[in-house]
C-alpha positions as a printed NumPy array, in Angstrom:
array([[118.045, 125.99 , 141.263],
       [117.151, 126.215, 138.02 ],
       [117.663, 123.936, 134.889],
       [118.834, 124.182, 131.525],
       [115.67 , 123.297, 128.907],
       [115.982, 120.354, 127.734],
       [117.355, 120.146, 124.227],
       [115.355, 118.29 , 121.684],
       [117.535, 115.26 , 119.839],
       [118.265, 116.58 , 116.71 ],
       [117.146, 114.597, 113.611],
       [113.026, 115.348, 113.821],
       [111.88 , 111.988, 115.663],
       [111.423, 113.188, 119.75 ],
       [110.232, 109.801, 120.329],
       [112.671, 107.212, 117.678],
       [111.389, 105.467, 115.403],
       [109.617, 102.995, 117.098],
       [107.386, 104.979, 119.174],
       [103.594, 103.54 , 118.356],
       [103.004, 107.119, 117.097],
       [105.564, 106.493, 114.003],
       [104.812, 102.906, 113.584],
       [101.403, 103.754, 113.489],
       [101.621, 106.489, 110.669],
       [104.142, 104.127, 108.547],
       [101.337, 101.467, 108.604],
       [ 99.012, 104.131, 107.586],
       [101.686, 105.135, 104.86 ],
       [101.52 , 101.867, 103.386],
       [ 97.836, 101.527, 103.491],
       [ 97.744, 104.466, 101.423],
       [100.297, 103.163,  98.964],
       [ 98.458,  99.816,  98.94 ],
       [ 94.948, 101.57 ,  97.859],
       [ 96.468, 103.631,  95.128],
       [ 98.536, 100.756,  94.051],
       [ 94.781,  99.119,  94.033],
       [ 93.458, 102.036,  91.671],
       [ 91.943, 104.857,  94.255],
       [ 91.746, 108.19 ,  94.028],
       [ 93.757, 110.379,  96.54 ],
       [ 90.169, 111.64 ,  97.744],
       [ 89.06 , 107.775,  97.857],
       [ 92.43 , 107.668, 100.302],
       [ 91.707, 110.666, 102.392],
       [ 88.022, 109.089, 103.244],
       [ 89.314, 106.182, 103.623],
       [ 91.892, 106.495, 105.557],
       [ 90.87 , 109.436, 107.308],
       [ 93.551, 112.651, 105.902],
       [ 92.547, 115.527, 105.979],
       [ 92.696, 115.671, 102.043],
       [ 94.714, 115.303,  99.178],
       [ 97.761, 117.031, 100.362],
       [ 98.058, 114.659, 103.315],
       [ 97.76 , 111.478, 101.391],
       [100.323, 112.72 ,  98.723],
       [102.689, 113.222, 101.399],
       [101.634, 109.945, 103.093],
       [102.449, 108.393,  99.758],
       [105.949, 110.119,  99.001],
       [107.311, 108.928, 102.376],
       [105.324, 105.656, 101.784],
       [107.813, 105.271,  98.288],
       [110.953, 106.085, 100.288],
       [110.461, 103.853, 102.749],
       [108.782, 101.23 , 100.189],
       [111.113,  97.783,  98.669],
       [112.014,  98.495,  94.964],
       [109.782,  95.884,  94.255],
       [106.629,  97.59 ,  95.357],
       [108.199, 100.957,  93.765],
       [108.374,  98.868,  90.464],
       [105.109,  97.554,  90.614],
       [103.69 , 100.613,  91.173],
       [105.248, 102.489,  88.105],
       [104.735,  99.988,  86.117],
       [100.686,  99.805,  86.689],
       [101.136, 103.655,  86.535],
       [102.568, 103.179,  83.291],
       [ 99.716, 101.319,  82.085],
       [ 97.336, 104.341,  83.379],
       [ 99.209, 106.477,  81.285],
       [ 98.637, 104.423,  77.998],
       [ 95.539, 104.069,  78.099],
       [ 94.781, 107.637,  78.532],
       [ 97.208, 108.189,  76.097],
       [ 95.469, 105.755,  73.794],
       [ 92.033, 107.663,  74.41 ],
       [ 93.293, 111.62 ,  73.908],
       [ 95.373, 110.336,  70.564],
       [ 92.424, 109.934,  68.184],
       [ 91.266, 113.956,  69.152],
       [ 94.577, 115.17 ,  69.278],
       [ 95.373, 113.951,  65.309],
       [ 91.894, 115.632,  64.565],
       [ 93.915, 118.99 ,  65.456],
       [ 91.844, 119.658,  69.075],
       [ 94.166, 121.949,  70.766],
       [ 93.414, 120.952,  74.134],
       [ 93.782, 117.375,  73.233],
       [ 97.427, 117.917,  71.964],
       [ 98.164, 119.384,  75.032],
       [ 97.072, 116.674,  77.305],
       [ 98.891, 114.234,  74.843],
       [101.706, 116.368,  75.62 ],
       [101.431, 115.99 ,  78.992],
       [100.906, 112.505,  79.271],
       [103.824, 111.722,  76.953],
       [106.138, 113.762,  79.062],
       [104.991, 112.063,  82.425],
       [105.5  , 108.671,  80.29 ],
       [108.861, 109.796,  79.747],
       [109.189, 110.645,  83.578],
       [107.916, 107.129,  84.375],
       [110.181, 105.095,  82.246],
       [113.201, 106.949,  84.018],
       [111.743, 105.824,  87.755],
       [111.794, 102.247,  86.194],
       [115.264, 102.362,  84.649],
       [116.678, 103.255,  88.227],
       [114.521, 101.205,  89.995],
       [115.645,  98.206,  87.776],
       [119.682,  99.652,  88.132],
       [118.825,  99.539,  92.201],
       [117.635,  96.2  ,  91.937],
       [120.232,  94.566,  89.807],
       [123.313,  93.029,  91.88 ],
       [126.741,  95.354,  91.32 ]])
């Protein structure tokens, strides 16, 4: 007699969510978004935290902020918006002396200031009551 194969529950998690092997890797997530929060490098991450590299904490991290309260999501753009101003504040200087590669990095770092201030209009829209 033989038996159908048995059909894998659709939805990606064979074990649910609680299986130790997901709990384990969320905890891991938020470590991860806890050290960059904190200031580290994505390399300082993957040694730390033992990814293989950069790739695997910036996914860590990206299902770390979907999972994450809008509270840690805000706090987390807003010290990233800090970053970004004072690297802003140390390309400007070059970049009105007419160094081409500084006015591109000013670029840059405008635009992804620009992209920052949107996450933090929609985080504050999520958090507000309706």
């Amino acid at each position: 007699m033989t038996t159908a194969p048995r059909r894998r529950r659709t939805g990606g998690h064979p074990f649910g969510l609680s299986h130790p092997v997901h709990v384990r890797a969320r905890l891991r997530q938020a470590e991860a978004l806890r050290l960059r929060i904190a200031g580290f490098t994505l390399d300082e991450i993957a040694a730390a935290l033992g990814y293989a590299g950069r790739q695997g904490v910036h996914e860590a991290l990206r299902s770390a902020r979907s999972h994450a309260s809008p509270a840690l999501r805000m706090e987390e753009a807003t010290l990233d918006l800090g970053r970004l101003d004072r690297l802003l504040a140390a390309v400007l200087p070059a970049a009105f002396a007419g160094r081409v590669g500084h006015i591109e990095a000013a670029c840059r770092l405008i635009e992804d200031r620009h992209r920052l201030i949107g996450m933090l209009t929609a985080i504050r829209a999520e958090r507000e009551p309706q």
